[in-house]
C-alpha positions in Angstrom: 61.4 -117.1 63.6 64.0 -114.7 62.5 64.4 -116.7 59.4 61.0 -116.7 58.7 61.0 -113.1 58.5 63.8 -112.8 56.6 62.6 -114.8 54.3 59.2 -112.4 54.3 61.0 -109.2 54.2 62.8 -110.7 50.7 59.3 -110.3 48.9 58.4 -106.9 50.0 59.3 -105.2 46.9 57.9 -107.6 44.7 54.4 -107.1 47.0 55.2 -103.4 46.5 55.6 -103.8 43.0 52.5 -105.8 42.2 50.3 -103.2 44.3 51.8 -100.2 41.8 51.0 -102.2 39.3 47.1 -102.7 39.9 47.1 -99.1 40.7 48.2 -97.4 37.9 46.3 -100.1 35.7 43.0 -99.5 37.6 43.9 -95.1 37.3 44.3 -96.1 33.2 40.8 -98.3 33.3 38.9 -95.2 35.1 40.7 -92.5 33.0 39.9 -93.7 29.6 36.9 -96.1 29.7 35.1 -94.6 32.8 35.1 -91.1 31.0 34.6 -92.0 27.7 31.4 -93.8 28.8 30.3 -90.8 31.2 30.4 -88.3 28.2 28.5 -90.9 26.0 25.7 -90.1 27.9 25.7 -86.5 26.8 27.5 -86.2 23.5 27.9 -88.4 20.4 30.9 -88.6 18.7 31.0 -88.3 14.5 33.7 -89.9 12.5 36.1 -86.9 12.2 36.2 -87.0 15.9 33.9 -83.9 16.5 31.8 -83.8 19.6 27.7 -83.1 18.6 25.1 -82.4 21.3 22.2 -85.1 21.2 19.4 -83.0 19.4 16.7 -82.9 21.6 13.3 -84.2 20.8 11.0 -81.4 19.5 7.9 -80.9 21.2 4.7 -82.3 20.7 3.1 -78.8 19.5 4.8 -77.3 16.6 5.9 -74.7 16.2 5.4 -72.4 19.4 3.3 -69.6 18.4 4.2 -67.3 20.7 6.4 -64.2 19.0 9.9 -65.0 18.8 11.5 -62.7 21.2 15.6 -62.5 23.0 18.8 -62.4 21.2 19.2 -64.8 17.9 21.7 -67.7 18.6 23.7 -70.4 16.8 24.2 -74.0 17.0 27.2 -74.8 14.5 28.9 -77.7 12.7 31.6 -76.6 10.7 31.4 -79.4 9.0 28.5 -82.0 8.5 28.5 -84.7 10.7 29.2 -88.3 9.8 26.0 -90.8 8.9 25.5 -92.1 12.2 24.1 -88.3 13.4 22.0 -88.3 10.4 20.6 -85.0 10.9 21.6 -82.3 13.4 18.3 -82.2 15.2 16.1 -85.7 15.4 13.0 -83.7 16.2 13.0 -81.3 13.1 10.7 -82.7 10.9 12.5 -80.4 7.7 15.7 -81.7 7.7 17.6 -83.2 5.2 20.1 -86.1 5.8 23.7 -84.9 5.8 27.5 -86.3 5.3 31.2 -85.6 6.0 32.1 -83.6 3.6 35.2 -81.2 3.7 33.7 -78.2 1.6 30.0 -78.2 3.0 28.8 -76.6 6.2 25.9 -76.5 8.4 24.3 -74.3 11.0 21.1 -73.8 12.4 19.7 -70.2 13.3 17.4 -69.6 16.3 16.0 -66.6 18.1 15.8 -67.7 21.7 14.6 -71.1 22.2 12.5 -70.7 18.7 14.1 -72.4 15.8 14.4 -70.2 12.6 16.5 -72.2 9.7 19.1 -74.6 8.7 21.8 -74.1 6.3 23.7 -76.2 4.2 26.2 -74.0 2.6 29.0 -75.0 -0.4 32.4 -73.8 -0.1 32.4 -74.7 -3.2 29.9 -72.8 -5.0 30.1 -70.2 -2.4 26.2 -70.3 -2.1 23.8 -72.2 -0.6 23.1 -75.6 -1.5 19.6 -75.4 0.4 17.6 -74.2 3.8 15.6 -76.1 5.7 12.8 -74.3 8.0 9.2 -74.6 9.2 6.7 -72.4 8.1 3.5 -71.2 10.6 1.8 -68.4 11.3 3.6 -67.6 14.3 6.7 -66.3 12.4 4.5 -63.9 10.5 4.2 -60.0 12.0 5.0 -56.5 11.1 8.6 -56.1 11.0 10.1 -54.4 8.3 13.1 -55.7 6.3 16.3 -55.3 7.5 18.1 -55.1 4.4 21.6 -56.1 6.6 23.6 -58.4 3.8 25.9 -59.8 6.3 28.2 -62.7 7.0 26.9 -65.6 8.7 28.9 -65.7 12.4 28.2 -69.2 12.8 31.0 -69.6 9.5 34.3 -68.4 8.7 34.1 -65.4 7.2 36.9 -66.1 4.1 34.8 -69.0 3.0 31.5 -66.4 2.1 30.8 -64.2 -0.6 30.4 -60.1 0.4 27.3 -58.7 -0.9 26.5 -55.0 0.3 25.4 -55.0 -3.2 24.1 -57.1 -5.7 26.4 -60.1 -7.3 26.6 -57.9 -10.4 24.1 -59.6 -13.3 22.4 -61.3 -10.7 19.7 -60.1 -7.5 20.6 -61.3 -4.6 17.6 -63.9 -3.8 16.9 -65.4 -0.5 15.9 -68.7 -0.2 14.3 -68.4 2.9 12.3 -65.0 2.1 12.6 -62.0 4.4 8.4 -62.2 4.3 8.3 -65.3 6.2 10.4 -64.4 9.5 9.0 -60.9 10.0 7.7 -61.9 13.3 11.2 -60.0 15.0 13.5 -57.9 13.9 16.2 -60.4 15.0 14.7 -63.1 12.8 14.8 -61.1 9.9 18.1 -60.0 10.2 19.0 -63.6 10.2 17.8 -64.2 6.7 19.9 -61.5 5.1 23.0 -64.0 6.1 24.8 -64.3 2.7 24.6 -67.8 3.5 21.2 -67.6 2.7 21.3 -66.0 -0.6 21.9 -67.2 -4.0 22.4 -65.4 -7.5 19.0 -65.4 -9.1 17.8 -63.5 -12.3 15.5 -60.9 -11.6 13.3 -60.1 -14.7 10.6 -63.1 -15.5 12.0 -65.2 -12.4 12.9 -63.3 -9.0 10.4 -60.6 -9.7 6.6 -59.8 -9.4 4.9 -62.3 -11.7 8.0 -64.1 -12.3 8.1 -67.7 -11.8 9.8 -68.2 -8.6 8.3 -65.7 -7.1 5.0 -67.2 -8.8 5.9 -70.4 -6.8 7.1 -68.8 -3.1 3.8 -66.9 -3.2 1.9 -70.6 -4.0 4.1 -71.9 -1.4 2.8 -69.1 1.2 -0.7 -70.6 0.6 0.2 -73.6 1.9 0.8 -72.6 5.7 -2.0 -74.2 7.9 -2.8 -74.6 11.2 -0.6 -77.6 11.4 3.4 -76.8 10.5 4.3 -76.6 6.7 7.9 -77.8 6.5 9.9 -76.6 3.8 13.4 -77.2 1.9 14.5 -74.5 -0.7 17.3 -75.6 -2.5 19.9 -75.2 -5.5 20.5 -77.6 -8.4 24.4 -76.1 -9.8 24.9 -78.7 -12.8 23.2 -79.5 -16.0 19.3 -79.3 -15.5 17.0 -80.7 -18.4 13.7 -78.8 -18.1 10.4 -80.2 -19.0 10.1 -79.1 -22.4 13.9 -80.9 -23.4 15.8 -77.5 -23.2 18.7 -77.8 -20.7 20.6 -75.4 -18.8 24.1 -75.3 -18.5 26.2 -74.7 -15.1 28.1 -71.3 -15.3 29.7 -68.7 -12.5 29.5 -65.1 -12.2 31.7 -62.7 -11.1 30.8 -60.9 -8.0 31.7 -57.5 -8.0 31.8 -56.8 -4.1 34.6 -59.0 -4.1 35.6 -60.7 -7.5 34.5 -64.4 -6.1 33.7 -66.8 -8.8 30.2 -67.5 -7.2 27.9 -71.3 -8.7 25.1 -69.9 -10.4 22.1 -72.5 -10.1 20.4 -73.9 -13.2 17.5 -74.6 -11.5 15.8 -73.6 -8.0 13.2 -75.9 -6.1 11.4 -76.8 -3.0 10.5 -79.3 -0.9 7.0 -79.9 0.8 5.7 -81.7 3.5 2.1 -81.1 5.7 -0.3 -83.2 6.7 -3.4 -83.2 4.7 -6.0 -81.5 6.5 -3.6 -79.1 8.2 -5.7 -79.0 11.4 -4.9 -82.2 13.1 -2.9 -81.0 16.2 -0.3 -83.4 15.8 3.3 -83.8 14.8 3.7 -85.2 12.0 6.2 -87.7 13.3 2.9 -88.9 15.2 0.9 -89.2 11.7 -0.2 -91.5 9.7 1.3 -91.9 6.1 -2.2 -91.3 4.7 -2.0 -88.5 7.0 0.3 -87.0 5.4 0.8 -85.3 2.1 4.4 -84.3 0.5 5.7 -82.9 -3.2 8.8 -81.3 -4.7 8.2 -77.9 -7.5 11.2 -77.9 -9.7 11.5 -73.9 -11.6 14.6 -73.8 -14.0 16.3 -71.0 -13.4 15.7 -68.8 -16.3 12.9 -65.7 -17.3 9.3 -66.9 -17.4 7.3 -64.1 -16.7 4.2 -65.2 -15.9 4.1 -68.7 -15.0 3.0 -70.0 -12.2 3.4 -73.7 -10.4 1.5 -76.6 -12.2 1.3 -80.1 -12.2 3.8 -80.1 -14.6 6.3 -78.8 -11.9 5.8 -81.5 -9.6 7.8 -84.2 -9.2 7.5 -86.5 -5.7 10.2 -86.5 -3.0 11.7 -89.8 -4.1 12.1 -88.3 -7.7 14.4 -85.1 -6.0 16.5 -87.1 -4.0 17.3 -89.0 -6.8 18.0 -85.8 -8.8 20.2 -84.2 -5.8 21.3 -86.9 -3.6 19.6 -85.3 -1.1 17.8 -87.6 1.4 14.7 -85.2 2.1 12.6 -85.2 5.3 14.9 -87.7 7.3 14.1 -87.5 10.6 10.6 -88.8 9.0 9.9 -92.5 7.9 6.0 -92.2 7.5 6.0 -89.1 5.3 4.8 -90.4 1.5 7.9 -89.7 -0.3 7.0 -92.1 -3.3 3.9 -90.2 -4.7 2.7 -86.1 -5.2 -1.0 -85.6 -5.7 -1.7 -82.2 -7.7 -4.8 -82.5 -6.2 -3.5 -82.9 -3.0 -1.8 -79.0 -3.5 -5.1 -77.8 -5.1 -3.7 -77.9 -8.9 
């Protein structure tokens, strides 16, 4: 007997050691696969290794119409996430696609729970290279202009132009007008974020009867009862117009700060709606024939007068191919292949 526990007592510390052993493997097991699949649930990770909230699914009735009220907030990506997030919100019918890439960043504006716009803005260019937001009636009111040219808090600040003034030979021109989000004073203010603004030319293009503002005052005619979702954006290299003549990329010279700033050679935006504009759906619920979508393509240059025509329409398809842009991607049933002047009452 006393052998026998000898013998017994010999193995102890191998026992002992053993036990540690499956301890400390089970602790590593739970540390890093238990908690990496507990925050799957929640959070997706992008290539860069950046954590991004799962957009949630936006509701059935679009937009809200009741006044935008409370403090504006910000989601923010510094930079865009990789191709397996697509888009930063799944349920925003107006978003473009977006990739990593070091010198672009994104940022969605709200006012409460009431989405406002989405930014995609070039370090590069320092400018926008478009805005994606909803149009309906329920961000329409009475508010006056704020007029605050400020930096966009959602960014770093040394990566955006100053404009208290204008760029210098060129207006400071919104792509998502101050006229559409006068609903609150706070969602104005958000579209005088100098990520939202781009040099344009004032006489014959950014002024009454110019053509841009010919074709943001067509666009305005569009709102229904239904959402009309838009994407302004900028073209920066060489754009060949209609009629053969082709504009060359150039900078200017901003004299708030003396940043070389990308002026665009041509300014355009995207349209989607559904066709009657009364259905009470989403449009992720419609049917393509449903459904009715267009680009309008204004080189950015003086043409007093002119207002959008048939001529100016190209079809979703045709823009992405000029921009690399995938339009509309959180939508697989919009018609991107076709435009129908008719369809946009031209």
């Amino acid at each position: 007997m006393r052998r026998r526990t000898q013998k017994m007592g010999g193995r102890r510390p191998i026992i002992y050691i053993v036990i540690i052993a499956i301890l400390a493997l089970a602790s590593y097991i739970h540390n890093n696969f238990g908690a990496e699949s507990k925050a799957a649930e929640g959070v997706e990770m992008t290539e860069s290794s950046e954590m991004v909230e799962k957009p949630k699914t936006e509701p059935k009735t679009e937009p809200k119409t009741e006044q935008p009220q409370g403090k504006p907030s910000t989601t923010t990506q510094a930079q865009a996430p990789a191709p397996k997030t697509k888009t930063t919100h799944s349920g925003w019918a107006e978003l473009p696609a977006v990739k990593s890439n070091k010198e672009l960043y994104i940022a969605s504006h709200s006012c409460g729970d009431i989405r406002n716009y989405t930014v995609c803005f070039s370090q590069k260019q320092c400018a926008p290279l478009w805005v994606a937001y909803p149009m309906h009636s329920s961000y329409t009111g009475n508010t006056k202009r704020t007029d605050n040219y400020d930096y966009d808090p959602s960014m770093p600040v040394n990566i955006q132009p100053r404009l208290n003034r204008s760029y210098g030979e060129y207006t400071r021109g919104h792509l998502l007008g101050s006229a559409e989000r006068n609903v609150s004073r706070e969602m104005n203010n958000q579209t005088f974020y100098v990520t939202n603004i781009a040099p344009q030319q004032r006489d014959g293009f950014n002024q009454s009867g110019g053509a841009w503002n010919n074709l943001e005052s067509f666009v305005d005619r569009q709102v229904c009862s239904d959402t009309l979702y838009v994407v302004t954006g900028c073209i920066y290299e060489e754009y060949t117009a209609t009629d053969g003549s082709k504009i060359k990329p150039k900078t200017t010279t901003n004299k708030n700060d003396n940043r070389k700033i990308g002026v665009p050679t041509a300014y355009y935006k995207a349209l989607l709606r559904t066709k009657s504009g009364k259905t009470g759906k989403s449009v992720m619920e419609c049917k393509p024939s449903e459904l009715k979508c267009a680009a309008f393509i204004v080189p950015h240059r003086s043409a007093q007068g002119h207002k959008p025509t048939a001529k100016d329409m190209i079809s979703i398809k045709e823009l992405e191919q000029l921009t690399g842009i995938d339009l509309f991607a959180n939508l697989r049933n919009a018609p991107e292949q076709s435009a129908e002047a008719k369809d946009w009452g031209l």
